[in-house]
C-alpha positions in Angstrom: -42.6 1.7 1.4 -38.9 2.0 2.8 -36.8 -1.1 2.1 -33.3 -0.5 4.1 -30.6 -3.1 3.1 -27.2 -3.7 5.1 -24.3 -6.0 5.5 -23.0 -5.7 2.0 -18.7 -5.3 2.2 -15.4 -6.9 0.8 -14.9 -10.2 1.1 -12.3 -13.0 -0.5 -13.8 -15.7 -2.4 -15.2 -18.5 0.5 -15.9 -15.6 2.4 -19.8 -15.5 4.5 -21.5 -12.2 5.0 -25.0 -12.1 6.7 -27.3 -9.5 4.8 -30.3 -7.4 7.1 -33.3 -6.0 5.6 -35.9 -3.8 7.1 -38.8 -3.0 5.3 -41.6 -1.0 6.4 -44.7 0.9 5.1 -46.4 -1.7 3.1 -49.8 -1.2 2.8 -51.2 -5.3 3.0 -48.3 -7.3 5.1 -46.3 -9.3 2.0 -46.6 -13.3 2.0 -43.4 -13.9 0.7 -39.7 -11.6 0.6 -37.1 -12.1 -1.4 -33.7 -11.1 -2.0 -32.6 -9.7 -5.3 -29.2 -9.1 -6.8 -28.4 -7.2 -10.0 -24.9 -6.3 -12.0 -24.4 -3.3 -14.6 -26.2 -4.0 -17.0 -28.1 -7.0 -16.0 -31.5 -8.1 -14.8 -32.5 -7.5 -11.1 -32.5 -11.4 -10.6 -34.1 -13.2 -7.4 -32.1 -15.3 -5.4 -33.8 -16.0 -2.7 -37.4 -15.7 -1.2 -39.4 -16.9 2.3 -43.2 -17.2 2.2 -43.9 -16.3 6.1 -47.1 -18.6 6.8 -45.6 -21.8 5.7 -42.2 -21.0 6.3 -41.0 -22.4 2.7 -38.0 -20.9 1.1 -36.8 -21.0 -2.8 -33.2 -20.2 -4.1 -31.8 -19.6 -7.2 -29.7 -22.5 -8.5 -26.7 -20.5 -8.3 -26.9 -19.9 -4.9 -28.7 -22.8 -3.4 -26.9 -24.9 -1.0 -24.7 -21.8 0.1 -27.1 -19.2 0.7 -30.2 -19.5 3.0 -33.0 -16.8 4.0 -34.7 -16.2 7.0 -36.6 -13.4 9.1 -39.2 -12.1 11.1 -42.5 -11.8 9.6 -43.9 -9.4 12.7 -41.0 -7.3 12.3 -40.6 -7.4 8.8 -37.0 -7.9 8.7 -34.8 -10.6 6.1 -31.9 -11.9 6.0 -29.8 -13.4 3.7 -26.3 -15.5 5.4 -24.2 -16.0 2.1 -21.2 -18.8 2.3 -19.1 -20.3 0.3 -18.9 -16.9 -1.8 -17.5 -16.6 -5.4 -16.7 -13.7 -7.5 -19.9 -14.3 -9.9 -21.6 -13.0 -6.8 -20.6 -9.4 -6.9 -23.3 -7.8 -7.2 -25.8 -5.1 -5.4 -28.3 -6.5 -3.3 -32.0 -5.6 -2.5 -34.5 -6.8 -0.5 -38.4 -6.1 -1.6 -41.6 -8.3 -1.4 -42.3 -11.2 -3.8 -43.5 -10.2 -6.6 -41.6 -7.2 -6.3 -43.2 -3.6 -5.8 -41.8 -0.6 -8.1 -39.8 0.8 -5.0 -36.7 -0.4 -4.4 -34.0 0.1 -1.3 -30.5 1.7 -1.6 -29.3 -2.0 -1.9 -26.0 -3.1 -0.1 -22.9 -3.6 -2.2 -21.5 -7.6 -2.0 -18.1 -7.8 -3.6 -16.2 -10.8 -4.0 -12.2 -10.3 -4.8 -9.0 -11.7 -3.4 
């Protein structure tokens, strides 16, 4: 499985950024991605998540309302367009099927900072 996040970067608080994911080598297609986020010495926490066939999509309360997912099933690619950004969303970001597998990306660094 290779799980290749981008789009991670500085940006002032009410900042957007638009994450990519590609992920590839999964052995059964996965019904539902999700983005992740974890800070030192905290939880890998989802925050967002798309189940392909019926299209539904779930955030985290902390995001919804700013954040919203979307991809393309056949090319198993994500993305994550983040607005309205705050500093409590500094964090590394991963993308990885729903329930997660044990193999994670590099993750893209999202920091939030004047």
């Amino acid at each position: 499985v290779q799980l290749v996040e981008s789009g991670g970067g500085l940006v002032q608080p009410g900042g957007s950024l638009r994450l990519s994911c590609a992920a590839s080598g999964f052995i059964d297609s996965p019904k539902v991605m999700g983005w992740f986020r974890q800070t030192p010495g905290k939880e890998r926490d989802l925050v967002a998540a798309i189940h392909w066939s019926i299209g539904s999509t779930y955030y985290a309360p902390p995001v919804k309302g700013r954040f919203t997912i979307s991809g393309d099933s056949l090319k198993n690619t994500v993305f994550l367009q983040m607005n309205s950004l705050q500093p409590e969303d500094t964090a590394v970001y991963y993308c990885n099927r729903n329930p997660p597998t044990d193999l994670w990306g590099q993750g893209t660094q999202v920091t939030v900072s004047l």
